[in-house]
C-alpha positions in Angstrom: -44.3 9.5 78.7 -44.6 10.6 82.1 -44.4 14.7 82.8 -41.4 14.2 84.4 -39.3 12.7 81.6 -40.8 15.6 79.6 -39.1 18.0 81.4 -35.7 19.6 79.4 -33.6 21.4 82.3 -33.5 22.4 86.1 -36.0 25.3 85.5 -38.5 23.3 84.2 -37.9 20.7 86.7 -38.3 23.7 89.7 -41.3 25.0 88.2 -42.5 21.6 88.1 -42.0 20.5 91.3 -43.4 23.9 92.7 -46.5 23.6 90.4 -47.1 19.8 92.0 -46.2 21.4 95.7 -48.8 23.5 95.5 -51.3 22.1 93.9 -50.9 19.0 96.8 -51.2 22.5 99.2 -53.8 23.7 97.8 -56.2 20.7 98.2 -55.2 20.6 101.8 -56.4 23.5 102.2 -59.5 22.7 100.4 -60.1 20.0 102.7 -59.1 21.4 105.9 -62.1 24.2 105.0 -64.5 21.5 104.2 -64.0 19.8 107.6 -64.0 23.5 109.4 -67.8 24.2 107.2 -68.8 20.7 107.7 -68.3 20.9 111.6 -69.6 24.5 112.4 -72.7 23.2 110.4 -73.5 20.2 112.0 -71.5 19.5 115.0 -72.5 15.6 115.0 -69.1 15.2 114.4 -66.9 14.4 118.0 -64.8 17.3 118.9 -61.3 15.2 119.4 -61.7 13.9 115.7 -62.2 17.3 114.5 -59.4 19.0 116.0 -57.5 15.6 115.2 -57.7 15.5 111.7 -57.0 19.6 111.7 -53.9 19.3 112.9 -53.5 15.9 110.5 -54.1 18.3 107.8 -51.5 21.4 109.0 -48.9 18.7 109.6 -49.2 17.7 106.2 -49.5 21.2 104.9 -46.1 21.9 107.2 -44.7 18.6 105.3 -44.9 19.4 101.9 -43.5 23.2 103.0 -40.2 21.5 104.2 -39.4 18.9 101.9 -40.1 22.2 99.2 -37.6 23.6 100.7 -35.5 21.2 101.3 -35.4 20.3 97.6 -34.8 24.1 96.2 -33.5 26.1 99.6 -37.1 28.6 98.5 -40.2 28.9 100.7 -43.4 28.0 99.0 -45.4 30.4 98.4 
């Protein structure tokens, strides 16, 4: 069974889908640090495929913020 059949009512379902939202945020974030460490330590990496795959990563961040709110009319937080 798949946690989404689990789930009993519209609060579980919210809390779900803001648990998953973040989460899917959160490892964004993770790698948009990684690539920021990775190129201030060793700037073998070209500076148009850094900056590219920054703003890659805030336009997904920016994504997952909209359809959020889209789906419950709440920021995520």
């Amino acid at each position: 069974m798949s946690k989404l059949e689990e789930l009993k009512d519209a609060l579980e379902f919210k809390k779900f889908l803001h648990d998953t939202f973040v989460t899917m945020t959160n490892e964004l974030v993770e790698q948009e640090t990684r690539l920021v460490n990775t190129y201030h330590e060793n700037r073998t990496i070209p500076f148009d495929l850094y900056n590219l795959t920054l703003r890659e990563i805030q336009a997904k961040i920016q994504c997952k913020k909209e359809v959020y709110l889209r789906l419950t009319d709440e920021e995520l937080e």
